[in-house]
C-alpha positions as CSV (number, residue, x, y, z in Angstrom):
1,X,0.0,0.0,0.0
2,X,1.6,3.5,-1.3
3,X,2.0,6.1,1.7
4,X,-0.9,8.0,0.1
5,X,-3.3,5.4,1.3
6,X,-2.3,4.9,4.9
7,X,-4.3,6.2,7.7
8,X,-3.7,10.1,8.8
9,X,-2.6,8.9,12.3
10,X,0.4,6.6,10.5
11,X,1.5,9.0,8.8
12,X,1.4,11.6,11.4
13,X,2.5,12.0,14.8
14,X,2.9,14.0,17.5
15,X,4.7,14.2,20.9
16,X,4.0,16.5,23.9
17,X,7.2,18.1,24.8
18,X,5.9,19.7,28.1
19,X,8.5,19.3,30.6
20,X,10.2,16.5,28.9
21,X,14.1,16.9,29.3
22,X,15.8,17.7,25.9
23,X,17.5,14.4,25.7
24,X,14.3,12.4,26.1
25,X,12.6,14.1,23.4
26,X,15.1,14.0,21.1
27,X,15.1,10.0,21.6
28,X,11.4,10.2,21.1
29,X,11.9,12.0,18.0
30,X,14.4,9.9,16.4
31,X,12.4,6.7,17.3
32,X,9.5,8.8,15.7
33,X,11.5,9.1,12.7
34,X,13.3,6.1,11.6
35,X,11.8,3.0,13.9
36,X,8.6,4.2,12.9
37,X,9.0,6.5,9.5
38,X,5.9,9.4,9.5
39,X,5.9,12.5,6.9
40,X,5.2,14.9,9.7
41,X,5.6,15.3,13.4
42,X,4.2,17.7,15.2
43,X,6.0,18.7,18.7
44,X,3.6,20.5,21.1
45,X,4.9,22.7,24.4
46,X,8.5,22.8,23.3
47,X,10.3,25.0,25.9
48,X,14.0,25.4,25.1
49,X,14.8,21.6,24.1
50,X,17.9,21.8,22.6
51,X,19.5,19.6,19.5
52,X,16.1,19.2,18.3
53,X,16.2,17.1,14.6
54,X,20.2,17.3,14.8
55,X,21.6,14.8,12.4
56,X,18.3,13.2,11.0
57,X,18.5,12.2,7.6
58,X,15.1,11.7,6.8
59,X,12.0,13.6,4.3
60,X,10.2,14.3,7.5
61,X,8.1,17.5,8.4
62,X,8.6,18.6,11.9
63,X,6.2,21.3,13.1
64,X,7.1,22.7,16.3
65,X,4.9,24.7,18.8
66,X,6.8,26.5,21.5
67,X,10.5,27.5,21.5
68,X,13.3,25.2,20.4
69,X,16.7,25.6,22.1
70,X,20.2,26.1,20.7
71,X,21.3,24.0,17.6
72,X,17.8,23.4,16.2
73,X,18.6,21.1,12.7
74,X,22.3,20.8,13.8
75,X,23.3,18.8,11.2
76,X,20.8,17.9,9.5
77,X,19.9,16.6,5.9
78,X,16.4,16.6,4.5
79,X,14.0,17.7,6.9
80,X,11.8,20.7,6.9
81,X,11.5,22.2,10.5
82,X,8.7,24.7,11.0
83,X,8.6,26.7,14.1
84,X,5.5,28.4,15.2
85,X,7.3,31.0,17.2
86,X,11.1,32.1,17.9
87,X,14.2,30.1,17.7
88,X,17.7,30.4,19.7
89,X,20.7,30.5,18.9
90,X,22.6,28.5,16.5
91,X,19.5,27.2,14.1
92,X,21.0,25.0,11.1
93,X,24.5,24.8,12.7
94,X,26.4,22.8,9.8
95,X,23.5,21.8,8.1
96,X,23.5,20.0,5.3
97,X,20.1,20.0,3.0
98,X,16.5,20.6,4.2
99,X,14.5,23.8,4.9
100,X,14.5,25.8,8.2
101,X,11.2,28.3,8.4
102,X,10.9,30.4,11.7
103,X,7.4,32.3,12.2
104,X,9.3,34.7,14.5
105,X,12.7,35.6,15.5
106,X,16.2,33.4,15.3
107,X,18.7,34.5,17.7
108,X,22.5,34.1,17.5
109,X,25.0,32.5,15.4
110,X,22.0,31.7,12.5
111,X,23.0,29.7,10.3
112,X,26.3,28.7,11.9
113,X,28.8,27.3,8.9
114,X,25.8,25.8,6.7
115,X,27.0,23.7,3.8
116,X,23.4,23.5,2.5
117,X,19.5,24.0,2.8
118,X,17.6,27.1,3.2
119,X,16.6,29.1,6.2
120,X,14.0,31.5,6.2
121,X,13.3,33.9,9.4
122,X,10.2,35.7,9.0
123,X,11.3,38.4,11.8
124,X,15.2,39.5,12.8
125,X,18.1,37.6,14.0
126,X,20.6,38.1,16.7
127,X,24.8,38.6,16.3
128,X,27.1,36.8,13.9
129,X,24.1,35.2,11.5
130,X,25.6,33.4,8.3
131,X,29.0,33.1,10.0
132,X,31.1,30.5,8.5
133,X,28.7,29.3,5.8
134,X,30.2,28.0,3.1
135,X,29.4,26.1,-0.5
136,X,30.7,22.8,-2.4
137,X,29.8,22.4,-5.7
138,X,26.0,22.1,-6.5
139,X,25.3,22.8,-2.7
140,X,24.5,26.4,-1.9
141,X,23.0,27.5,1.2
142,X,20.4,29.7,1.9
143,X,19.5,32.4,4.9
144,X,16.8,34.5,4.0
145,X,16.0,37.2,6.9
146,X,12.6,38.9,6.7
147,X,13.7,42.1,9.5
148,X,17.4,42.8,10.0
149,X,20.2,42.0,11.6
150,X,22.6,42.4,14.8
151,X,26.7,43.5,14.0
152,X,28.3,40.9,12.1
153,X,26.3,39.3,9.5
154,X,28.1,37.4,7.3
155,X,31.3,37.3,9.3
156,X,33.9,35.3,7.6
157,X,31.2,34.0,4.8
158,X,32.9,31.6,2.4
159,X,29.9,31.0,0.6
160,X,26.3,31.0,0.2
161,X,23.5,33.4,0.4
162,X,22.1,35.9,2.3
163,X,19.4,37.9,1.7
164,X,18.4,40.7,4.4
165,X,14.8,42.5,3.7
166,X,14.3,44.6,6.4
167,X,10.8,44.4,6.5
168,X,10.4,46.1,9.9
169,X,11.8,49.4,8.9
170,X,10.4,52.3,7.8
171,X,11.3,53.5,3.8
172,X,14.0,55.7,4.5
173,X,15.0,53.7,7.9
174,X,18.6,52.5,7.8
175,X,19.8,49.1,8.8
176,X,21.8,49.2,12.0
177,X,23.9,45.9,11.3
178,X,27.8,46.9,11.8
179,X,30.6,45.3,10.4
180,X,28.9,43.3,7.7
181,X,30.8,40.3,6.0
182,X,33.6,41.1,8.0
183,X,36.4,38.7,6.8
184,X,33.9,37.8,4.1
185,X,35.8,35.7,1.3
186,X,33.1,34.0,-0.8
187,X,29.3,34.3,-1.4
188,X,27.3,37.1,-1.5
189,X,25.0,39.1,0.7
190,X,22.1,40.7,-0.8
191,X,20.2,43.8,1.2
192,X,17.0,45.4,1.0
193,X,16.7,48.6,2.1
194,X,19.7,51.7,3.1
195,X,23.2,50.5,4.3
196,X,26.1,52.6,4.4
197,X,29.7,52.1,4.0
198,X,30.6,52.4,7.0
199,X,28.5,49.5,8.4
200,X,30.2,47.1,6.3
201,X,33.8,44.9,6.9
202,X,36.5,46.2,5.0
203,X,36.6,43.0,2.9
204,X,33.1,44.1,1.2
205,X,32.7,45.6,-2.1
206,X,29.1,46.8,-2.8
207,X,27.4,46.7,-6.6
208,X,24.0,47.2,-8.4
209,X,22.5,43.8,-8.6
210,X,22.6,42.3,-12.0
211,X,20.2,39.9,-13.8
212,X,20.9,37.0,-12.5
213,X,20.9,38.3,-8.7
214,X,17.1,39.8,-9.5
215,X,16.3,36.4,-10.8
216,X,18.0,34.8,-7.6
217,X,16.2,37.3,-5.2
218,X,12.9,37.6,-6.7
219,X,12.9,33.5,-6.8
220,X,13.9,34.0,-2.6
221,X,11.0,36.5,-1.9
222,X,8.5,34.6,-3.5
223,X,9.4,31.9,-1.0
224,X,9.2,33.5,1.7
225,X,6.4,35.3,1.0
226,X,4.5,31.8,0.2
227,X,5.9,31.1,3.9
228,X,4.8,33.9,5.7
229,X,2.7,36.1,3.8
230,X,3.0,39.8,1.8
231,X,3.0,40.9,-1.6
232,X,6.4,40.0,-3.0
233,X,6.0,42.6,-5.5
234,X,5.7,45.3,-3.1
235,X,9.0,43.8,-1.6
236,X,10.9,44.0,-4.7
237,X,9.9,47.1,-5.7
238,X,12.6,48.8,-3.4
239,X,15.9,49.4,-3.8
240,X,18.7,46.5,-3.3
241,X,22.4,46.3,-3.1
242,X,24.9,43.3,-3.9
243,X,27.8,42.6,-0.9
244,X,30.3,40.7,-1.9
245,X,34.0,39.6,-1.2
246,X,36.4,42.2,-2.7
247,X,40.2,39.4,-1.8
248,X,39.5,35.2,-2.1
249,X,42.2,35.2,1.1
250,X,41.7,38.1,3.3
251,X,43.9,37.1,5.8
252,X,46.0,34.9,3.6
253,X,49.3,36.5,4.6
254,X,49.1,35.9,8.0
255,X,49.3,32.5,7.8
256,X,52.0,32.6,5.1
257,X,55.7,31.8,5.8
């Protein structure tokens, strides 16, 4: 019998996380997952549970209700983890392929050294976001922020995308992110909205976006948008600017005898 034809409840399932200690419920989870494969699980009263879907491999949907602790998808390749609220800090720490989607705010270190996936953050995100992240052949990852961003976005990027919208500001309302892609030697940051050279690392060189970036961002707004909502032509219709690496080793000769 195809997985179309099961029962709701054997294809779903869900786990109350109230007061269950983080190392429980991430047993729970990954007997949820492989020992008894669903497409979606839905994790209720989640109150700072760290490590949660760290290192699945798996197709699996995983809704969760409540606030995840640090490293949420540590790790991970395939799943989609929706959260119904904010995240913590570290969210898709060295992940590898799957989708992230925050209905709130991320906090620190977003997006910690991903080698793949997507993350989308419907609000802001706390210090250092995008640090480390870094791309290998066809895998490129993905950090879409829907607000903006504390100092250091981008910080020693090596690859990947970001895109910044600053949704939460007014027209003429500058992003107050310092010290963007600060040792920034690969990938490309894309912004939404006023930044100033002084706000960025000394490693950034800033350009009109060509037309494969507007094909790139405009694919990237429509996602989120079909995430969280808005008109994504009303988003693209302001202005953007391209960050990107202006030396491959910007630091190269320190380490050079």
């Amino acid at each position: 019998m195809s997985d179309h034809h099961l029962p709701s409840s054997e294809l779903d399932q869900e786990i109350d996380a109230h007061g269950v200690y983080y190392r429980d419920l991430n047993a729970r989870i990954r007997q949820a997952v492989e020992r008894r494969p669903c497409q979606r699980l839905v994790l209720r009263h989640v109150c700072g549970q760290r490590y949660i879907g760290t290192g699945l491999r798996s197709r699996v949907r995983i809704e969760i209700h409540g606030t995840p602790g640090n490293d949420l998808g540590a790790f991970m390749d395939g799943p989609t983890i929706v959260v119904h609220g904010n995240a913590q800090d570290g969210s898709g720490n060295t992940m590898n392929s799957g989708e992230i989607i925050v209905h709130g705010r991320a906090g620190d270190i977003t997006g910690y050294a991903m080698r793949g996936g997507r993350i989308f953050v419907r609000d802001g995100v706390g210090y250092r976001a995008g640090i480390h992240m870094k791309e290998y052949g066809e895998r490129r990852p993905v950090l879409v922020i829907g607000g903006t961003a504390q100092p250091f976005l981008g910080e020693y990027m090596a690859g990947g995308v970001v895109l910044l919208l600053g949704l939460n500001l007014q027209a003429s309302e500058p992003h107050r992110t310092v010290h963007v892609g600060t040792g920034m030697h690969g990938g490309v940051i894309y912004v939404r909205g006023a930044i100033e050279d002084w706000q960025l690392g000394r490693e950034v060189g800033r350009a009109e976006l060509e037309e494969e970036d507007w094909v790139l961002v405009a694919q990237l707004v429509h996602d989120f948008a079909g995430h969280f909502g808005g008109d994504p032509e009303a988003i693209l219709s302001a202005p953007f600017v391209k960050l990107f690496p202006l030396y491959l080793r910007p630091y190269g000769n320190l380490y050079a005898y």
